[in-house]
C-alpha positions, 0 to 999 in steps of 0.5 A: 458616072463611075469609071475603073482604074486599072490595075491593082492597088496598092494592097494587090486587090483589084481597083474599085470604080471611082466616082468622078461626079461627072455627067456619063455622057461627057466622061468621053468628050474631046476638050476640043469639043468642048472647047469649041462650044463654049467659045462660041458663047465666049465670042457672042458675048463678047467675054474676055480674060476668061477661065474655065473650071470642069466641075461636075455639075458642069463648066464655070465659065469667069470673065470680063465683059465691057458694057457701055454705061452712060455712054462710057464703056466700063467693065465688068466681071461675070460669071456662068454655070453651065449645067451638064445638060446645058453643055451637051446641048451646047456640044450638039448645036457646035456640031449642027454648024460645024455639020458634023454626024456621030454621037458626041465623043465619037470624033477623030482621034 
């Protein structure tokens, strides 16, 4: 969960690792990984409009669905939490149906 800076700081000491909160095995993912995972619940919910916060206990996902109530559509605002561990199986199942082989984060580059 850590990561080092590196250089020196400004005192000449070597930099301390930083705690960034973040899962180990997401501090290498490729935006674009992640990106393309959560798309694929963006469009399978129909969500628009959205916005996507990386905190780190995971991704929030804010949006706008259109819900038919009363035979009329009407919208509605909602809000997802994925967890890590959420997102890391999101990122393996875009990978199964893309057919791609490696560990995550080991893409091109």
């Amino acid at each position: 969960m850590s990561e080092t800076r590196g250089g020196r700081g400004p005192n000449g000491m070597a930099s301390q690792p930083i705690d960034t909160g973040r899962n180990e095995h997401l501090i290498h993912v490729r935006y674009e990984d992640l990106l393309r995972a959560i798309g694929g619940y963006i469009d399978q919910q129909g969500v628009t409009d959205v916005l996507i916060t990386q905190i780190p206990d995971g991704v929030l996902l804010k949006g706008t669905v259109i819900e038919q109530r009363h035979g009329a559509p009407v919208e509605r605002i909602t809000a997802v939490m994925f967890s890590n561990d959420q997102i890391i199986e999101m990122l393996e199942e875009s990978a199964r149906k893309r057919g791609k082989t490696g560990p995550l984060g080991r893409g091109r580059r």
